[in-house]
BALOBA-1460 file (C-alpha; in Angstrom, 3 decimals):
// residues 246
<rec num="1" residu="x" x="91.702" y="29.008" z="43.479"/>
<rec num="2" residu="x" x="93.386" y="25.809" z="43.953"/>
<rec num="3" residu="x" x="90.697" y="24.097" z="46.047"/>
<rec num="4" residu="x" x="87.965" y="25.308" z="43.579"/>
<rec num="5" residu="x" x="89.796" y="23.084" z="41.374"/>
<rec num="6" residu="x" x="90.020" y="20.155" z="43.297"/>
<rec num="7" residu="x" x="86.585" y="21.139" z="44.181"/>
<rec num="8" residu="x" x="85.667" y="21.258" z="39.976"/>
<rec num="9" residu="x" x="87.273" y="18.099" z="39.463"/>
<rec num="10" residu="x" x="85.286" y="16.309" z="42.437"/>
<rec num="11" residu="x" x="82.394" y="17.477" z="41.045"/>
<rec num="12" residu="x" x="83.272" y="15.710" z="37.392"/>
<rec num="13" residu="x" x="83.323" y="12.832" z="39.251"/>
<rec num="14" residu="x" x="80.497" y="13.043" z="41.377"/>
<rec num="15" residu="x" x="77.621" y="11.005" z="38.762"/>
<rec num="16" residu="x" x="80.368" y="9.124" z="37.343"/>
<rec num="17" residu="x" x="81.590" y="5.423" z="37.486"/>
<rec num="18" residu="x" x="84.678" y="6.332" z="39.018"/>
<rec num="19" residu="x" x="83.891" y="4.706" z="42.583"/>
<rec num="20" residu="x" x="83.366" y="1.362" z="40.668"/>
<rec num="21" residu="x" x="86.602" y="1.424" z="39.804"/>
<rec num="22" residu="x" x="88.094" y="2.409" z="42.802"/>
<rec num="23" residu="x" x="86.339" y="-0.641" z="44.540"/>
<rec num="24" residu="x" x="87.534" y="-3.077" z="41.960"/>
<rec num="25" residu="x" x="90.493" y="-4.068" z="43.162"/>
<rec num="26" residu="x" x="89.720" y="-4.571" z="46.964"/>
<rec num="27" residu="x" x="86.856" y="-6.425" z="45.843"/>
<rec num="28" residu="x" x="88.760" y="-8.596" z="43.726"/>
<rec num="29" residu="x" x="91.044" y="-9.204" z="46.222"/>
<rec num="30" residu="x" x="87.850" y="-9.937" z="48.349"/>
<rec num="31" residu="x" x="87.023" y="-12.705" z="46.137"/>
<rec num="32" residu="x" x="90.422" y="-14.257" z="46.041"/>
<rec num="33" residu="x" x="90.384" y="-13.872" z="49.493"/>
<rec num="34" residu="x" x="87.573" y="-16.461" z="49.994"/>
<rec num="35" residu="x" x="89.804" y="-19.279" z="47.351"/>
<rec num="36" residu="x" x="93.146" y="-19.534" z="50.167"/>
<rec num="37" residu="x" x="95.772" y="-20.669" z="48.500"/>
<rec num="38" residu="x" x="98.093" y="-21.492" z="51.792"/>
<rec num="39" residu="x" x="98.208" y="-20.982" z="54.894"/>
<rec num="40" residu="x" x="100.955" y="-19.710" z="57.244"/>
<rec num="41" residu="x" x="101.675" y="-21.549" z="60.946"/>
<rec num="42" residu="x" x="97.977" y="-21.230" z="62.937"/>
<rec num="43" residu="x" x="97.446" y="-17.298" z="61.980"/>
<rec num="44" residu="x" x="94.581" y="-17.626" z="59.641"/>
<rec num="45" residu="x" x="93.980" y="-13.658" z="59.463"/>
<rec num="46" residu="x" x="98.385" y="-13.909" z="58.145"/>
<rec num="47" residu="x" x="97.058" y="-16.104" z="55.661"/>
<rec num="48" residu="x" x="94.383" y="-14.153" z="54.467"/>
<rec num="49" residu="x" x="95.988" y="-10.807" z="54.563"/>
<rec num="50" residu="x" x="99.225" y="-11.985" z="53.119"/>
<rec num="51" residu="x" x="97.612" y="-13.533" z="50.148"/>
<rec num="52" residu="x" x="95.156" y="-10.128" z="49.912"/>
<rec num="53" residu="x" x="98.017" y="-7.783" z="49.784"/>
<rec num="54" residu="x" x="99.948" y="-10.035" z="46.972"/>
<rec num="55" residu="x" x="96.837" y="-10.277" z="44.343"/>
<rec num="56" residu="x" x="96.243" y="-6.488" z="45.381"/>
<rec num="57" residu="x" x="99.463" y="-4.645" z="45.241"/>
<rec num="58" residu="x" x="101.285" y="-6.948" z="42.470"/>
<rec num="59" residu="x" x="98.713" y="-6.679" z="39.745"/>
<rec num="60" residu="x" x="95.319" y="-4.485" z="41.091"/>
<rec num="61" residu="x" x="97.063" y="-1.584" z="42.452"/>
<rec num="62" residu="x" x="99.464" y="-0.990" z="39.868"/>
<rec num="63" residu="x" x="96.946" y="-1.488" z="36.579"/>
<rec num="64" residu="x" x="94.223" y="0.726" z="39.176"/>
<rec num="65" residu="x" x="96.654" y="3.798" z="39.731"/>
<rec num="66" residu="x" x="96.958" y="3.705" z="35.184"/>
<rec num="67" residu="x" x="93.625" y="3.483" z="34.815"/>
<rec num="68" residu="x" x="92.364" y="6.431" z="37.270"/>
<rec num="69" residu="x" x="95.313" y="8.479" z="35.614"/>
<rec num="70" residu="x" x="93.919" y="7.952" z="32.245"/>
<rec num="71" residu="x" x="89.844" y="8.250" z="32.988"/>
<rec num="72" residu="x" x="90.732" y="12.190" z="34.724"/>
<rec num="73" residu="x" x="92.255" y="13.275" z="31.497"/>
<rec num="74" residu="x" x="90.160" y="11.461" z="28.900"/>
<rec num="75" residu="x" x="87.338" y="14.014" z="28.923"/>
<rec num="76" residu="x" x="89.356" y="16.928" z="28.186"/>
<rec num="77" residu="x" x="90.752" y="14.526" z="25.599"/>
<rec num="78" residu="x" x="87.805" y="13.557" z="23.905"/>
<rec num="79" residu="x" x="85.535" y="17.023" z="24.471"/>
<rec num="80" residu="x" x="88.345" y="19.885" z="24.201"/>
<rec num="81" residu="x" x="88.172" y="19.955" z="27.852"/>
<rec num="82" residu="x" x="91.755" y="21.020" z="28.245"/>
<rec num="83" residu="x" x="91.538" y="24.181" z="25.967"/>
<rec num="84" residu="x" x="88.367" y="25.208" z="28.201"/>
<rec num="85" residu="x" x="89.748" y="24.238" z="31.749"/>
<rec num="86" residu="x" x="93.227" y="26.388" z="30.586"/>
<rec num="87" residu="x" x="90.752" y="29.667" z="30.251"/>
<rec num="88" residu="x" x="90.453" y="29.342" z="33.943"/>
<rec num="89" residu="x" x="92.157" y="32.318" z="35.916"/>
<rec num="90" residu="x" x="94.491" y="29.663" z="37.151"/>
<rec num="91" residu="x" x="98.392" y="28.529" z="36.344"/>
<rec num="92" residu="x" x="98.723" y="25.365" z="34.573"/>
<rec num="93" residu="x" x="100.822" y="23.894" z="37.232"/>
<rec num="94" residu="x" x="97.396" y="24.305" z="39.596"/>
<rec num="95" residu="x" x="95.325" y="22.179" z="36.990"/>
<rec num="96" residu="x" x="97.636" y="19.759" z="36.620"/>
<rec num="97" residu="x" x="98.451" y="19.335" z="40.685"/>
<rec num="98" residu="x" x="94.697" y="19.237" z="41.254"/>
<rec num="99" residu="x" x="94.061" y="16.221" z="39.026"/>
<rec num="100" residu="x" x="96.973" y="14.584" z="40.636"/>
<rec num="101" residu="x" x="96.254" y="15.057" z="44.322"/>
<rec num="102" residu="x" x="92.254" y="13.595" z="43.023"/>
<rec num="103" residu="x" x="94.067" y="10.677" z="42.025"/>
<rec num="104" residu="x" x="95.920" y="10.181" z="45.484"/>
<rec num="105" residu="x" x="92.626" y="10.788" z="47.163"/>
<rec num="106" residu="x" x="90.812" y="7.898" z="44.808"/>
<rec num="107" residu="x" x="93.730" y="6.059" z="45.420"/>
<rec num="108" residu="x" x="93.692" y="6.454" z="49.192"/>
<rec num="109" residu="x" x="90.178" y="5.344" z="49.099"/>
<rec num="110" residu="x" x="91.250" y="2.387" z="47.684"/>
<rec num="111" residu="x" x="93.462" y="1.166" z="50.320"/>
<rec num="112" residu="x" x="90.588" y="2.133" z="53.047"/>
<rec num="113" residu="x" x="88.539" y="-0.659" z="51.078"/>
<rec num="114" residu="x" x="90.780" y="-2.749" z="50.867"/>
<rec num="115" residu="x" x="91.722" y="-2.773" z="54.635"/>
<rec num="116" residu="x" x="87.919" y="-3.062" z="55.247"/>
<rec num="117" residu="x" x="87.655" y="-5.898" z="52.636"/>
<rec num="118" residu="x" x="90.080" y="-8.066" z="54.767"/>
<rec num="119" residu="x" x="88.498" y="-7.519" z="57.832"/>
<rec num="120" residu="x" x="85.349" y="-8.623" z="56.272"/>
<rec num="121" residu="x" x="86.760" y="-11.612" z="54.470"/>
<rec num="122" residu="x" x="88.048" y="-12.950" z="57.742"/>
<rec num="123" residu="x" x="84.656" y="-11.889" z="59.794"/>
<rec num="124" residu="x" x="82.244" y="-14.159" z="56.910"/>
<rec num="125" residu="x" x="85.038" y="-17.116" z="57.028"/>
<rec num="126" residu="x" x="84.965" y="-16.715" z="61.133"/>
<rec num="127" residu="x" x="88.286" y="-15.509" z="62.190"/>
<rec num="128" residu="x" x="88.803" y="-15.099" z="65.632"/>
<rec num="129" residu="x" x="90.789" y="-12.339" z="67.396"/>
<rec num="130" residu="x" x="93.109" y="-10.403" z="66.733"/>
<rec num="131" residu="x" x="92.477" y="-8.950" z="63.812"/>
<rec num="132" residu="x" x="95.663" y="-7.379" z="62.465"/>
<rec num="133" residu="x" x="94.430" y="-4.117" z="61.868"/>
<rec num="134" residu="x" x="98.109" y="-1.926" z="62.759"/>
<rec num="135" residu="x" x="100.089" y="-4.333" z="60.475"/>
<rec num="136" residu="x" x="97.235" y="-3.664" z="57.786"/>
<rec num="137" residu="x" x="97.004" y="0.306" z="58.261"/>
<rec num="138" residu="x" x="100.996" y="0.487" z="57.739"/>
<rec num="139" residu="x" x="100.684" y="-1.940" z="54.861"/>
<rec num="140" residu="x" x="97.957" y="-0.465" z="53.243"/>
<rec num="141" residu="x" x="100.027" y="3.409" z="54.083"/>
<rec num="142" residu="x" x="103.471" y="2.212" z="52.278"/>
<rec num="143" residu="x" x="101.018" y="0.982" z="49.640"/>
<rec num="144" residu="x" x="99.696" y="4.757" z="49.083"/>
<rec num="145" residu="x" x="102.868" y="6.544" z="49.613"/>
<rec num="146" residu="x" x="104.932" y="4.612" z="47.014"/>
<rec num="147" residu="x" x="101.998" y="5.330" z="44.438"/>
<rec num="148" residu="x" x="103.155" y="8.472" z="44.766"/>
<rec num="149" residu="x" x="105.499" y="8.097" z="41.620"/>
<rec num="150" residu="x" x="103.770" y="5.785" z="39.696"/>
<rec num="151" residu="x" x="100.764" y="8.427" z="39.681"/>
<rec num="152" residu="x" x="103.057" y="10.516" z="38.577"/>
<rec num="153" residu="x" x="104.390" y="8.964" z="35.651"/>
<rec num="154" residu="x" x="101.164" y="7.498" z="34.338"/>
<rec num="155" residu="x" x="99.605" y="11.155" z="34.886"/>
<rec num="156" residu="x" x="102.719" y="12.195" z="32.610"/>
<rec num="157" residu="x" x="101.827" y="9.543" z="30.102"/>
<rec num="158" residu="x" x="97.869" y="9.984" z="30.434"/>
<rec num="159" residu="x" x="98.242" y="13.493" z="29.281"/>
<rec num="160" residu="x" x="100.627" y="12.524" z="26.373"/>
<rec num="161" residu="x" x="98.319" y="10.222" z="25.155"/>
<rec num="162" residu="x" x="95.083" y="11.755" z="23.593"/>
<rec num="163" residu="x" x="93.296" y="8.081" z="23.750"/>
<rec num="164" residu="x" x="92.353" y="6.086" z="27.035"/>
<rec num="165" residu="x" x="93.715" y="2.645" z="25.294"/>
<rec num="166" residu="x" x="97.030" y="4.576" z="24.843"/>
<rec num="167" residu="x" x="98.140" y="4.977" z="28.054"/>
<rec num="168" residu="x" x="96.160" y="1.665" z="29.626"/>
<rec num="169" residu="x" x="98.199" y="-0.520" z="26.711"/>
<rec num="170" residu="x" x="101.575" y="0.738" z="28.393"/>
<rec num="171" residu="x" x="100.478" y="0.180" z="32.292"/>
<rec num="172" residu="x" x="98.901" y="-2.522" z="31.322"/>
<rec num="173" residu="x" x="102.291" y="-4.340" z="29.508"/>
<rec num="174" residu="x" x="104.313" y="-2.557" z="32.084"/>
<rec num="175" residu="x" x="102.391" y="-3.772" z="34.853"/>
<rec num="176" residu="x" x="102.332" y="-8.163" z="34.085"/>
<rec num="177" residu="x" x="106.447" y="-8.188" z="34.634"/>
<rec num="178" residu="x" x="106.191" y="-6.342" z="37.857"/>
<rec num="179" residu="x" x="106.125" y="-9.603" z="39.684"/>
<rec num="180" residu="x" x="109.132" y="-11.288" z="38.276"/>
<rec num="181" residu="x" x="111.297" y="-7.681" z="38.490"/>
<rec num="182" residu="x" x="110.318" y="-7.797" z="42.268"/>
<rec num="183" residu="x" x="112.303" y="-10.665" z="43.042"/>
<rec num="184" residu="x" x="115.435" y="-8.831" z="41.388"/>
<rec num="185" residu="x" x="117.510" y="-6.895" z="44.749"/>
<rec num="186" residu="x" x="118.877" y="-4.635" z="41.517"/>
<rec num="187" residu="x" x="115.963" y="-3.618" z="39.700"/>
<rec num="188" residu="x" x="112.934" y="-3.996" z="41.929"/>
<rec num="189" residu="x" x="113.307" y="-0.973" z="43.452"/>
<rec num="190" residu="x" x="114.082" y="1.310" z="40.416"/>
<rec num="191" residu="x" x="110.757" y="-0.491" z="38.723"/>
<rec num="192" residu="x" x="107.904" y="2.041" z="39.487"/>
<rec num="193" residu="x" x="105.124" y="-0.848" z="39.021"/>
<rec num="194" residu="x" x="106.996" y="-3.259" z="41.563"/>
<rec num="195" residu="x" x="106.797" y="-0.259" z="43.971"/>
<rec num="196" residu="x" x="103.083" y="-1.066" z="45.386"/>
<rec num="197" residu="x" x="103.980" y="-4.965" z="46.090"/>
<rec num="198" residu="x" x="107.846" y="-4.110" z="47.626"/>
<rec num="199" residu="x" x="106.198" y="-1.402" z="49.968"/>
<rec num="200" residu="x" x="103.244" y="-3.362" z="51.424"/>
<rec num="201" residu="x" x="104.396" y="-6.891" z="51.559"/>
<rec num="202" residu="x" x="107.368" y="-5.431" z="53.450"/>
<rec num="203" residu="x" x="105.456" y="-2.816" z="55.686"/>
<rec num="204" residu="x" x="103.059" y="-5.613" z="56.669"/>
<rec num="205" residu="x" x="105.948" y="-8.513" z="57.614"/>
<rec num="206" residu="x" x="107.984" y="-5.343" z="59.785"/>
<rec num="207" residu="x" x="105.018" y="-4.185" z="61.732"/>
<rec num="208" residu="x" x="104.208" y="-8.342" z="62.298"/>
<rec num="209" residu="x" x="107.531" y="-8.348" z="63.512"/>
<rec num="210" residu="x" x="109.080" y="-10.653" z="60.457"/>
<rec num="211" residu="x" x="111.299" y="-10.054" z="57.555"/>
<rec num="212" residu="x" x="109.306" y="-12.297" z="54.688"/>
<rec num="213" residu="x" x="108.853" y="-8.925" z="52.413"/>
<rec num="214" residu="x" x="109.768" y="-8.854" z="48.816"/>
<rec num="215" residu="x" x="111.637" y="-5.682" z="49.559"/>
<rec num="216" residu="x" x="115.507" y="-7.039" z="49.636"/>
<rec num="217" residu="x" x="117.216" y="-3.773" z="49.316"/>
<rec num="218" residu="x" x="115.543" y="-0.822" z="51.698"/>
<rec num="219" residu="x" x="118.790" y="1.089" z="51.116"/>
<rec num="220" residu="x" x="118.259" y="1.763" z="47.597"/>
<rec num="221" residu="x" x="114.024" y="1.702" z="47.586"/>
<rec num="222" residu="x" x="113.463" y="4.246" z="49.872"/>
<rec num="223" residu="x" x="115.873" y="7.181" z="47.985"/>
<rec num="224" residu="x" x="114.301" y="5.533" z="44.835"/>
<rec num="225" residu="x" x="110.814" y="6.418" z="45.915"/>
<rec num="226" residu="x" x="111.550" y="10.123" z="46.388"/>
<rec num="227" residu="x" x="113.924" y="10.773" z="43.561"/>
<rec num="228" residu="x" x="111.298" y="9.023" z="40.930"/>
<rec num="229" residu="x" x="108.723" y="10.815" z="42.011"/>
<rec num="230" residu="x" x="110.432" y="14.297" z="42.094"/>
<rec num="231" residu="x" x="111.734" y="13.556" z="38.628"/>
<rec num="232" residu="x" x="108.002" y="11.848" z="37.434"/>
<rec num="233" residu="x" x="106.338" y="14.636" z="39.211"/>
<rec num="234" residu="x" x="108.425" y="17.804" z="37.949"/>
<rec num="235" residu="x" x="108.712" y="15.930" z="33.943"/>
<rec num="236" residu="x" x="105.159" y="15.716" z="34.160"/>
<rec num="237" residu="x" x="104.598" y="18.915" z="34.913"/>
<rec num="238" residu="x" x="106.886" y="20.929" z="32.680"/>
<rec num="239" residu="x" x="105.554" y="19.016" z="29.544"/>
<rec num="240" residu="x" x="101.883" y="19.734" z="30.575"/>
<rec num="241" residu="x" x="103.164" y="23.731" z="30.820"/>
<rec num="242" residu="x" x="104.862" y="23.703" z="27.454"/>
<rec num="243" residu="x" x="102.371" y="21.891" z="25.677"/>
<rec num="244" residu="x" x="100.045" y="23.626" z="23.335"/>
<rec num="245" residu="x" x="96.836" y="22.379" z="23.845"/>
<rec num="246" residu="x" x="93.834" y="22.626" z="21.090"/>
């Protein structure tokens, strides 16, 4: 029963919008992409993809994930949905896992566009080869796996809210000081919306071979990563159970 749910809410999203928005931010990045704003030694695709990944995982990524958590619940918010999907012959946990794991998926799709929109921002400007594309895959991986959390929480807060501007007004807020909290070694990696920008500017200097990543303190990100998203995951979770729904 739990892939006829997935399968239910791929189905919502089938005629929608949704895929607009899940091509935003590579193709904002896309466009920055064509404005550089420095370059690094010779390596013109280092350039390019280090200046992609900061515009796309330090502001994009963070205010996408928020905004994909809030469209998958605002129809049951607005039409009763949730009262009607909670007849289903299926536990509450399964609805609410189903819409997460969507939101991965969308979100996944996102970082195959964005790979794809570097390669093609380098191929119109004329790069040459190599193009980077291992350093890019593990960047654009870390990127997806430390979502993980912050999908959960702004699922949690996406169902709490009964409005899409509620839950967009926090991500959005929490989202703009993400930058300057990345640069802290203490709180960067306990701040969920730093997560996306610590992960793949690091990923991408390691598999280069460097250490110019914004991630200053592995020791205490990594644990970070799975106990937030346990805790975001599980809160989540239990709230949507216990909530009585109308």
């Amino acid at each position: 029963m739990f892939y006829q749910l997935l399968n239910l809410e791929w189905l919502k999203l089938k005629n929608s919008k949704i895929w607009f928005i899940v091509l935003s931010s590579p193709a904002l990045s896309a466009v920055i992409g064509f404005f550089p704003l420095f370059s690094i030694g010779s390596s013109k695709w280092l350039a390019l993809s280090t200046q992609m990944i900061l515009t796309h995982s330090a502001l994009f990524l963070p205010l996408l994930t928020g905004v994909l958590a809030a469209l998958l619940c605002s129809n049951e918010h607005a039409h009763g949905g949730w009262k009607q999907l909670l007849t289903l012959p299926v536990s509450r946990v399964q609805v609410y896992a189903a819409k997460y794991v969507i939101i991965m998926i969308l979100l996944l799709f996102t970082q195959l566009f964005f790979l794809i929109g570097v390669w093609f921002v380098g191929s119109v400007q004329g790069f040459g080869s190599p193009f980077p594309w291992y350093s890019l895959v593990m960047s654009c991986l870390m990127g997806w796996l430390s979502c993980l959390p912050l999908a959960a929480l702004q699922f949690w807060l996406a169902t709490y809210f009964k409005s899409f501007a509620g839950p967009s007004t926090v991500n959005v807020m929490l989202t703009l000081p993400a930058i300057l909290i990345a640069n802290s070694e203490l709180l960067g990696p306990l701040y969920p919306w730093s997560h996306p920008m610590l992960s793949m500017t690091q990923a991408f200097s390691a598999a280069m071979g460097g250490d110019a990543g914004f991630l200053a303190n592995e020791s205490a990100f990594y644990p970070t990563l799975i106990v937030s998203f346990v805790a975001f995951i599980g809160g989540g979770a239990l709230y949507f159970h216990k909530k009585e729904w109308t």
